[in-house]
C-alpha positions as CSV (number, residue, x, y, z in Angstrom):
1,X,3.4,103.8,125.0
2,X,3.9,107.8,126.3
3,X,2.3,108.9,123.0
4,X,-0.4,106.7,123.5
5,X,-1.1,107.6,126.6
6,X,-0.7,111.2,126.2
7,X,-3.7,110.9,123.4
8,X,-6.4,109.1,125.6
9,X,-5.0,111.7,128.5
10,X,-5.8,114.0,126.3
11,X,-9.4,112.6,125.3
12,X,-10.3,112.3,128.9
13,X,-9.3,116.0,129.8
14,X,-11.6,117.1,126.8
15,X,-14.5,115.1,127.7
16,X,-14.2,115.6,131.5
17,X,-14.0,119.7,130.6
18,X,-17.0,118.9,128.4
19,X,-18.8,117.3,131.9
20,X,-17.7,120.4,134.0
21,X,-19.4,122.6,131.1
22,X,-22.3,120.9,131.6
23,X,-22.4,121.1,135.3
24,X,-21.6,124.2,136.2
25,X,-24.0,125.7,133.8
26,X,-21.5,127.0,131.6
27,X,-23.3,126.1,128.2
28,X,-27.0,125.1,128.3
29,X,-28.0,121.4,129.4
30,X,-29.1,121.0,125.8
31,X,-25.9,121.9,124.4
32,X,-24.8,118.5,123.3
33,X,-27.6,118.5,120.5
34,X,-26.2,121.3,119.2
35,X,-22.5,120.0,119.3
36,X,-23.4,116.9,118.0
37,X,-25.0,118.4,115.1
38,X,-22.0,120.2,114.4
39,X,-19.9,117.1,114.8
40,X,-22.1,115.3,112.7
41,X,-22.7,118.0,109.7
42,X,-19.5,119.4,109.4
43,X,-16.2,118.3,111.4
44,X,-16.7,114.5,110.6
45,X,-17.8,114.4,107.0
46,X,-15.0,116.6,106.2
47,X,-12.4,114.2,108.3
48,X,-13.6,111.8,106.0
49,X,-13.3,113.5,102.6
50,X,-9.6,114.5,104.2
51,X,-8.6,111.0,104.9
52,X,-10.4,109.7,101.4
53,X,-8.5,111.9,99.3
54,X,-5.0,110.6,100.8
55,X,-5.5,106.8,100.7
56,X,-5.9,104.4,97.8
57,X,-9.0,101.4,98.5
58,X,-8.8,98.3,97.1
59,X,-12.7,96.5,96.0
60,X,-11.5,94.1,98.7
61,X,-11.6,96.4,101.3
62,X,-15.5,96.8,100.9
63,X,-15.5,93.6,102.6
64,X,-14.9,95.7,105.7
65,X,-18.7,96.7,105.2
66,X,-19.6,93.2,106.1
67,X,-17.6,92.7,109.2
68,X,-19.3,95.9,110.9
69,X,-22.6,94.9,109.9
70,X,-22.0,91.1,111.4
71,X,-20.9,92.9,114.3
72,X,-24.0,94.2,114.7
73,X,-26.1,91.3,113.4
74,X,-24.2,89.1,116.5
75,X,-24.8,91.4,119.2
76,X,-29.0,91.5,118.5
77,X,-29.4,88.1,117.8
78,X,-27.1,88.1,121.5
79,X,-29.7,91.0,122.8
80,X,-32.9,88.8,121.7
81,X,-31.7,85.7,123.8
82,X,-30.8,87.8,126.7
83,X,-34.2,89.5,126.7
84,X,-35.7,86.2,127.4
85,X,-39.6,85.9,126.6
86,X,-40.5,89.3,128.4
87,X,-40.6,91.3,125.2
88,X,-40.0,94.7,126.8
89,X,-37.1,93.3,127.6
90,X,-36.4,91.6,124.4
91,X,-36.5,95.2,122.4
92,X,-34.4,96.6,125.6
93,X,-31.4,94.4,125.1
94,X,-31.3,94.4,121.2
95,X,-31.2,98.6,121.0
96,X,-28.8,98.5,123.7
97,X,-25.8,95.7,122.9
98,X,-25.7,96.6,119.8
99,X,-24.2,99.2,117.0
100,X,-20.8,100.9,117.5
101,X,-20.4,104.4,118.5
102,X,-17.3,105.4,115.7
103,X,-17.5,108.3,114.3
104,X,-18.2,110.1,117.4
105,X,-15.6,108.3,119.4
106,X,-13.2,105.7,117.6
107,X,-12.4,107.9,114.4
108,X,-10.3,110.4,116.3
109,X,-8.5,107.3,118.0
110,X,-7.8,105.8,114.2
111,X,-7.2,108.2,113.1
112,X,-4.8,109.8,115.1
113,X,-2.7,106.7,115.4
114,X,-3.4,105.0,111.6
115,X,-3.5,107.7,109.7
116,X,-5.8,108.4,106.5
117,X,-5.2,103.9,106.1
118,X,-6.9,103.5,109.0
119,X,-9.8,106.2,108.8
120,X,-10.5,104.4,105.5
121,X,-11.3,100.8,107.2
122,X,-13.0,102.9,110.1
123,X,-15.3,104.8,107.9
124,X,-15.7,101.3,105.7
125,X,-16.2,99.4,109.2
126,X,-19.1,102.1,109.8
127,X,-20.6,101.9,106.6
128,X,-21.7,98.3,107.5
129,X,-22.5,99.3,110.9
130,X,-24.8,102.5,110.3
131,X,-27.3,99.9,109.2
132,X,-27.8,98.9,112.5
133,X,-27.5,101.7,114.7
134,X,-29.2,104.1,112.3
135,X,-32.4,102.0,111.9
136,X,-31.9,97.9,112.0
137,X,-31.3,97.4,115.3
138,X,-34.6,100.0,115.6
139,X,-36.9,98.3,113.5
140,X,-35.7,94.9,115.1
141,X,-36.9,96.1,118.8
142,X,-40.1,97.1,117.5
143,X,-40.8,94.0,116.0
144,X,-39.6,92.3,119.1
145,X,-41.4,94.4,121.1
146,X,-44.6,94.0,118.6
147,X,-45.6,91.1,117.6
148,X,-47.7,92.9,115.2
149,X,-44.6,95.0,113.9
150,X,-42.6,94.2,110.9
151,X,-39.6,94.4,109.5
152,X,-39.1,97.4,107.1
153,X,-35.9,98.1,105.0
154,X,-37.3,101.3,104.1
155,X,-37.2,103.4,107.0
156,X,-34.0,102.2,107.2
157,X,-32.3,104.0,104.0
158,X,-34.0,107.2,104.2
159,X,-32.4,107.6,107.5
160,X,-29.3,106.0,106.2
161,X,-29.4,109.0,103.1
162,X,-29.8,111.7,105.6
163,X,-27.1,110.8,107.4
164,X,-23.8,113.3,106.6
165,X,-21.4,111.0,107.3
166,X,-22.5,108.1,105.8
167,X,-23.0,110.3,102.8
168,X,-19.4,111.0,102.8
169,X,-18.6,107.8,103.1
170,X,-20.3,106.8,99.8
171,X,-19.4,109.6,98.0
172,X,-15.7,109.4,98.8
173,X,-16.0,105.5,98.3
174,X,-17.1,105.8,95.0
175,X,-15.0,108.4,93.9
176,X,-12.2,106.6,95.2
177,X,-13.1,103.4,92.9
178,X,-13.5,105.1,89.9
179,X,-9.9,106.9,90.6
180,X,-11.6,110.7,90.5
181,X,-9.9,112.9,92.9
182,X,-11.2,116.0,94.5
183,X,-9.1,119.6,93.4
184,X,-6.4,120.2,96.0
185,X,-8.3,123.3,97.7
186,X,-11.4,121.3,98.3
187,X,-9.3,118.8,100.2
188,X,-7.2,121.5,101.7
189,X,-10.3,123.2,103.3
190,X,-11.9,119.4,104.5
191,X,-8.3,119.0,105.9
192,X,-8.5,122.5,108.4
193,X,-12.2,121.6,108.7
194,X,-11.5,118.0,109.8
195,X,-8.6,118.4,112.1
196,X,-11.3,119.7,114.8
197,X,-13.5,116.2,114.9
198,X,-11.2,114.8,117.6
199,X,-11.9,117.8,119.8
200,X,-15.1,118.1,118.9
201,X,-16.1,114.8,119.3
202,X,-14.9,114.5,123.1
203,X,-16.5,117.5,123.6
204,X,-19.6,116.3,122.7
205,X,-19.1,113.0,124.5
206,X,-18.2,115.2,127.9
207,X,-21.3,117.8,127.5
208,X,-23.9,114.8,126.8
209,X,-22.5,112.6,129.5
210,X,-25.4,111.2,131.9
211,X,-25.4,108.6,134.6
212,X,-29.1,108.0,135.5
213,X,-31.5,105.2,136.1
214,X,-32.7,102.7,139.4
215,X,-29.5,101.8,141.3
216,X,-30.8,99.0,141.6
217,X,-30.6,97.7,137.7
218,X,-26.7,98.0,138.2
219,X,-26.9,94.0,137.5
220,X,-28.5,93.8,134.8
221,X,-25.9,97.3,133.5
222,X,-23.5,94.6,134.8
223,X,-24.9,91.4,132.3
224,X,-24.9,93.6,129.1
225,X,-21.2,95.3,129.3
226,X,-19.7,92.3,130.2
227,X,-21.0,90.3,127.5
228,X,-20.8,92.7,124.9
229,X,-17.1,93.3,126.3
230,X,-16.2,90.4,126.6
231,X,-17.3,89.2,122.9
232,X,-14.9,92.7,121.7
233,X,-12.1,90.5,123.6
234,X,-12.4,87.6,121.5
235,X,-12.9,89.7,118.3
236,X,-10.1,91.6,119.3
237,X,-7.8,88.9,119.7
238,X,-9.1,86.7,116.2
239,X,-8.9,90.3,114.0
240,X,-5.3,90.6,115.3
241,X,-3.9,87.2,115.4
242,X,-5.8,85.5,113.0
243,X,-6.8,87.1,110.1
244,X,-4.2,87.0,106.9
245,X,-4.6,90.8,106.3
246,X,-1.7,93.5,106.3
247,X,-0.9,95.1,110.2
248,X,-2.6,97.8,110.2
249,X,-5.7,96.4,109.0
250,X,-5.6,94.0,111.5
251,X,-4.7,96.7,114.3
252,X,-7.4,98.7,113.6
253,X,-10.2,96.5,113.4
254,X,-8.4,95.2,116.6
255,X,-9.4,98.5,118.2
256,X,-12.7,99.2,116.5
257,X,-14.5,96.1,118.1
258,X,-13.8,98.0,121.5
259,X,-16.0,100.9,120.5
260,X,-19.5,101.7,122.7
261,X,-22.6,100.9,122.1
262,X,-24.0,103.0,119.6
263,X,-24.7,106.6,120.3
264,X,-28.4,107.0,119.4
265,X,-29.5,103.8,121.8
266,X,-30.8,105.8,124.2
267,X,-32.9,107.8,121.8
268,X,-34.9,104.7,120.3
269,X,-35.0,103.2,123.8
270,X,-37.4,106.0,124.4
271,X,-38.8,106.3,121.9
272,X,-40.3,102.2,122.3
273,X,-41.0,103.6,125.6
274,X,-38.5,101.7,127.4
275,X,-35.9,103.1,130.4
276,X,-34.3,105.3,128.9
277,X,-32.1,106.2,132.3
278,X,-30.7,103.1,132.3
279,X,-29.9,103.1,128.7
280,X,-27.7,106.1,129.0
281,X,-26.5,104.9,132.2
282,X,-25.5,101.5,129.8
283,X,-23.9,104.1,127.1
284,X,-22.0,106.4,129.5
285,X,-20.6,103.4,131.4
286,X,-19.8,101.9,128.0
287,X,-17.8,105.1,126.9
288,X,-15.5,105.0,130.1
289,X,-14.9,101.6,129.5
290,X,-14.1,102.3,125.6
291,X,-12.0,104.7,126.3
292,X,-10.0,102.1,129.3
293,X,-10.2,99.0,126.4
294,X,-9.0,101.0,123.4
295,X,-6.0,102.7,125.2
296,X,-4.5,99.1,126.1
297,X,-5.1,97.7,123.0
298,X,-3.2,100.3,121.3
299,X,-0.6,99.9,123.7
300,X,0.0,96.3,123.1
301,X,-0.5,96.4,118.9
302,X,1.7,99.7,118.4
């Protein structure tokens, strides 16, 4: 339990210095782009290649892909009913229950208690849920939102293929299969590169932090966490108890269910013109909570 707690401690301090960056004018108000990039281009695709290299995947395991894609599949077809018939509201909900925030928040958690075995079902998780948060749940809205709008798988995988980590995740995947391995200094340098995504990545969190939007709208903030949450406690508890898999398969996709709502929400919220303050309100607030969920499950499972 101490070491447990000393890690998400340890999170916290990193995002909260990350907040008192921010706020004191310290780095640039913009800075979290530029983190982010960073996080995105550099520190987590070489995490991955680190943790590839060490573990051995099974064909099985791709079946992982499918569980983070249903994951995201259940919470838009939750966010269409919650919308109702107002389709504002309809595109609203969808962008904002659904896709998981992992690589920028869950990784460092599996990976610092799972080791290279759990970054692999992490980054296999993700690779089923970058389909939604890097485009489905997108072109979903819009087609809520539009009756005119349609569907486009497209769009989709060109953002998919410019994605770093998602590249890495295929690339590693597939070398993995076919039993190639990378030359020792090539994982060597992804290992030093790598062991700065868990700092990095509550950095970012802590410098991007924002808590805005209409006061008022804290009931409807209310009705999406606590559905979302409260389906990542039933999932939770099924993954761990349920499923015939091996432990720590079953405690990490125990933990992964926990993870926000997808980081790039708040971008496509704006960019279909919704309220974008009150879907970063809806992704900071989901972050603390993460961070409060994942700690205790990780408790109880370790």
């Amino acid at each position: 339990m101490f070491s447990v707690l000393m890690r998400a401690f340890s999170f916290t301090l990193i995002i909260i210095i990350g907040i008192v960056m921010k706020s004191t004018g310290f780095v640039p108000k913009d800075a979290g782009a530029s983190v982010k990039k960073f996080l995105i281009y550099v520190t987590l695709p070489a995490s991955i290649i680190a943790n590839f290299s060490q573990a051995e995947i099974q064909p099985a395991m791709l079946l992982l892909c499918l569980v983070g894609f249903a994951g995201g599949v259940l919470y838009m077809s939750l966010g269409w009913i919650l919308g109702g018939k107002d389709r504002d509201e309809k595109a609203f909900h969808i962008l904002n229950m659904s896709g998981y925030n992992i690589g920028n928040f869950t990784m460092p958690f599996t990976a610092g208690f799972f080791g290279p075995t759990g970054v692999v079902i992490t980054s296999l998780f993700d690779t089923g849920n970058a389909f939604i948060c890097l485009g489905g749940a997108y072109s979903v809205a819009s087609m809520a939102k539009d009756k005119n709008s349609r569907f486009s798988v497209g769009p989709i995988l060109k953002t998919l293929i410019k994605s770093a980590p998602f590249d890495a995740y295929i690339g590693m995947l597939i070398l993995s299969l076919i039993h190639v391995s990378l030359p020792a200094p090539a994982v060597s340098i992804a290992q030093l590169i790598g062991n700065a995504n868990a700092f990095m990545a509550m950095l970012m969190l802590g410098v991007g932090f924002k808590l805005s939007g209409d006061k008022k709208q804290i009931g409807k903030i209310g009705k999406i966490l606590s559905i979302r949450y409260g389906v990542a406690v039933v999932a939770s508890l099924m993954f761990y108890f349920v499923l015939p898999l091996p432990l720590e398969y079953r405690q990490t996709l125990a933990v992964l269910v926990f993870s926000p709502i997808a980081a790039a929400a708040p971008a496509f919220t704006g960019d279909l013109k919704g309220d974008i303050g009150l879907a970063s309100a809806v992704n900071s607030i989901s972050i603390i909570i993460s961070m409060i969920m994942i700690t205790t499950v990780l408790i109880f499972v370790l």
